[in-house]
Every structure is written in structure tokens, then in C-alpha cells.
N, C-alpha and C positions, 0 to 999 in steps of 0.2 A: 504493500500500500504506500509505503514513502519510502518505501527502497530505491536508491539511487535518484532521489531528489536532490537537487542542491539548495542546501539553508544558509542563509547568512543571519548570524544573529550577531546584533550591535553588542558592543561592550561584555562580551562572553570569555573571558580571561578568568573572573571571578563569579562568585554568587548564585544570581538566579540565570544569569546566561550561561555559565557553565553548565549548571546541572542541566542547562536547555540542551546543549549541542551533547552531550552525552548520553543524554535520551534519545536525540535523533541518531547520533549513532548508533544506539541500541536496535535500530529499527532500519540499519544500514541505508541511511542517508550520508548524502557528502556534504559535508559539514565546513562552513566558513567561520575561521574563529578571529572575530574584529578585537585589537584593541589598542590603546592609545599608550600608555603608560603601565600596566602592570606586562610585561615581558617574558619576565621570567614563568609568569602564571599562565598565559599561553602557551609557549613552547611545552609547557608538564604536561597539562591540559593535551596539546596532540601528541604528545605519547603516549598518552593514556587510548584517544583515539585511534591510535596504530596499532596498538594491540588487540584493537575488535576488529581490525580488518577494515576499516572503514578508511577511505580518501577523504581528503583534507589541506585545508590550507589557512596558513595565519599570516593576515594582514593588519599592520598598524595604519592605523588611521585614523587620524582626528574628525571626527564628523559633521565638525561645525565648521570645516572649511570643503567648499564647494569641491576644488581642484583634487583633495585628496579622497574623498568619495568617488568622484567619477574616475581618480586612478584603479580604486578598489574595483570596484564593476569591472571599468575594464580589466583588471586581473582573471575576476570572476571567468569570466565570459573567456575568456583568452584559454584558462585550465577546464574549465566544465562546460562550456556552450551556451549556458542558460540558467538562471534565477528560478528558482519554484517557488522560494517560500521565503520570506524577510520575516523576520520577528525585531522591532525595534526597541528593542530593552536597553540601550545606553542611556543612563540617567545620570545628573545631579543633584545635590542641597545642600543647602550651604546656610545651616540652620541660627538665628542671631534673634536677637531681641528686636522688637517690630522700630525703635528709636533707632537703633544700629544698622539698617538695611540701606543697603546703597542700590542706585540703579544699575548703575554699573554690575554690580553682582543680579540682581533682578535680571540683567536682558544676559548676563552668563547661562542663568540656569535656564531660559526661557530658549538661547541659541541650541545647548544638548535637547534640551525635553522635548521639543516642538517644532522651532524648524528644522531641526537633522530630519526626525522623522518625518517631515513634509516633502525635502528634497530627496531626500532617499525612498517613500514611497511615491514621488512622481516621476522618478527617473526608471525606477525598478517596475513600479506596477504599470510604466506602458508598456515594457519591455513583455511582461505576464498578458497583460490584455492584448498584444501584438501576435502571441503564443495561443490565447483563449485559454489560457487557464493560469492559476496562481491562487497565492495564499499571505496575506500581509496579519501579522497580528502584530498591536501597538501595544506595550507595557505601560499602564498608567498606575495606578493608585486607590484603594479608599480614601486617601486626603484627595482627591480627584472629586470624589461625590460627596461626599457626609461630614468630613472632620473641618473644625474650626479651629485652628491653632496659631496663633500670629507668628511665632519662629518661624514657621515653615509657610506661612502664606503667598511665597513665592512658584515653589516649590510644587504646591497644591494647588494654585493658578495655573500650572505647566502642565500638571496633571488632568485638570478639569477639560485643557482646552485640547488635550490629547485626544481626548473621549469624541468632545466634537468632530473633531480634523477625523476620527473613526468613521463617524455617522457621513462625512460628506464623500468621503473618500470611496467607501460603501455601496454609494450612490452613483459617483465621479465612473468609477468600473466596471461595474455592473453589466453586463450578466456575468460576467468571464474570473474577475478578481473575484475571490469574497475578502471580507475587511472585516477583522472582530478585533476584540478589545479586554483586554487580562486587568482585573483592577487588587492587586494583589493587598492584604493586610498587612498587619507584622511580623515579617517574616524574619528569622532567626540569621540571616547571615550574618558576616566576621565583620562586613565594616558595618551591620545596620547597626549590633549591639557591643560592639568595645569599646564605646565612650559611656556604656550606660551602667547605673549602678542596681545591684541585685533591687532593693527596694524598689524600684523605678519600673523594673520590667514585670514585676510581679504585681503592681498596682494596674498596668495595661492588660494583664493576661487575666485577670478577675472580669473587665470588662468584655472578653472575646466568650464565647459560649462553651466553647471547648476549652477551657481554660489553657491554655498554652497558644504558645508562639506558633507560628505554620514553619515549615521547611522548606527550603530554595526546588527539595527535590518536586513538592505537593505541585509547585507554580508549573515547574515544569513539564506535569502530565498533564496539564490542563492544557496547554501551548501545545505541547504535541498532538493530542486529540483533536483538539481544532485545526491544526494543521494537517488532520486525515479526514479518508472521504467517509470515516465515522459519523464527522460534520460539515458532510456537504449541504445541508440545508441548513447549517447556521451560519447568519450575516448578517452583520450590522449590530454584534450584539457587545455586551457589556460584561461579563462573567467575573463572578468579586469570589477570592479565594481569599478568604479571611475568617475562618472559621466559626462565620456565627459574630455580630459586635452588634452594644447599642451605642 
């Protein structure tokens, strides 16, 4: 079913892009592992995917520069022929007291969250509608739809408006793309909780229904299944992996 696909997912060196592209390895796709500055966590990462047998390629690339995206594609396309599936999970925040926030950092987080994934699914999903078939799934957030928290009100701005760019995008490709949207909770990876203190995480996990944090791995069967033709009839939709929150 997604065998011999080729995925690119943003920012998959660490976290929940990681455990993304090893999923899809799992299910022997060719797997594109983007990332900017974690290196070393890449190159482990496709070792790990060469020991499943699966192809693969790691490209660094900043994706909030136009020129090194389109060098990436063309890489793509150069080693595999063709894009099947984008998952645009490269994210930041850059979390501060609502008096402390600059624009400057404002249109930082707003360049990764929202226009990467704008130019990289208008570059890629004509490329998929040009083909009549593809798969875009955007990583947004529960701060995306429901949280109100002024630290992160940037952040959850970039989030909300991800969701939209879904719905239009959705629209934009239609019949040929489908466009869904991952709004993941809180999820237990290394950079979401190593600034955080025991007290802190356990006051959050009281609010989630399942009492506990989710795992990078949970986000990633959800991405993979939408990215099969398990869910060819879903599109346009919203899927929150956050175990239950009020």
C-alpha cells in the first residue's frame, strides 16, 4: 500500500518526524529525511533506515529559504522521480512572556510554521496533482484550536493558521491531492519536555483524559494511516491526537 512511495517529511532528524519516516519505513517507503541543524541525528536516523532495507536520502535544508527547498525537490526528483507524500512537520517556539515578544521573532516562527509549509505544498502538490495522485499532511497543534496561553500565542497563531492553509489547500487540489491535518497534544518528546519540571508536567497530564503525555510514536500512526489508501476518503480533515483534554 505505501511501499515504494517516496515521503518527505520536514524537520525528521528528531521527535515526531522521526518516528514519522521510520514508520514509513516500516511499510517500505522511501523515505526523505529533511533537516536543518540536528546532523548528526539524521545521518543515525538512516542507519537505522538501512537496516530495514528501505532507500533513503538526507537533505539539509532550511525551509524558510525559497532556493534551498527547490534545491531539495530537485534532489528528490533527481534520486526517486516523484513526491507521493509530504508531511510538513518542521516546526518552531520560541516560548516568552506576552511583554517580551518581538516581531521579529513573531514572523521567525510564522516563516517555519506556515509559509515553508505553503511553498513547499504549492511547489510539491502540483507536482502530485500533475501525477493525479498524492498525499500532503500538515502538523499543526491543539494550541492551533482550543489553548489560550500568551507564551506561546505566536506559536498557536502559526498553528491555527496551518489548519486553514489545510482547508484551502484541500480545496486548491482537489480531486487528485487529499490535504489532512495532525493537531497533535502533548507529546512527550526530548526537546518538548527538558526544560520542564516534574511538577509542571504532571499538573498538564491531570488535564488530558488518559492521564499521560502521548508519544512521538502514537502521532506517527496517525500520519501514516492517512497517508494510506486506508484513508482514501478522508480530506480536509482535522485529527487531534491528544489523548482526550478539557
Amino acid at each position: 500500500m505505501l511501499k515504494e512511495k517516496v515521503v518527505l517529511v520536514t524537520g525528521s532528524a528528531l521527535g515526531i518526524g522521526a518516528e514519522t519516516i521510520k514508520r514509513f519505513a516500516k511499510e517500505k517507503s522511501k523515505v526523505v529525511i529533511n533537516y536543518n541543524t540536528s546532523r548528526d541525528e539524521a545521518y543515525k536516523l538512516q542507519e537505522e533506515v538501512k537496516k530495514m532495507g528501505v532507500e533513503s536520502l538526507v537533505i539539509k535544508a532550511d525551509i524558510t529559504k525559497q532556493d534551498e527547498v527547490d534545491e531539495m525537490i530537485n534532489k528528490i526528483l533527481k534520486e526517486f522521480k516523484k513526491i507521493d507524500i509530504l508531511v510538513n512537520n518542521a516546526s518552531i517556539a520560541i516560548d516568552s512572556l506576552f511583554q517580551d515578544k518581538t516581531i521579529a521573532n513573531f514572523k521567525k516562527i510564522l516563516d517555519t510554521n506556515l509559509v515553508a509549509p505553503f511553498y513547499l505544498s504549492k511547489k510539491i502538490g502540483q507536482l502530485m496533482y500533475e501525477q493525479q495522485e498524492g498525499v500532503i499532511i500538515n502538523i499543526s497543534s491543539t494550541n492551533g484550536i482550543d489553548k489560550y496561553y500568551p507564551m506561546s500565542l505566536d506559536y498557536d497563531a502559526s498553528k491555527a493558521a496551518l489548519i486553514s492553509l489545510t482547508h484551502n489547500l484541500a480545496f486548491q487540489f482537489a480531486p487528485y491531492v487529499r490535504v489532512n491535518c495532525v493537531a497533535p497534544g502533548f507529546i512527550a518528546t526530548e526537546n518538548e519536555i527538558k526544560d520542564l519540571d516534574e511538577e509542571f508536567i504532571k499538573s498538564e497530564e491531570e488535564k488530558i483524559f488518559a492521564k499521560r503525555l502521548g508519544e512521538a510514536r502514537e502521532v506517527a500512526n496517525v500520519i501514516v494511516f492517512l497517508a494510506s489508501d486506508d484513508a482514501s476518503y478522508i480530506n480536509n480533515a482535522v485529527i487531534r491526537v491528544d489523548g482526550g483534554t478539557y
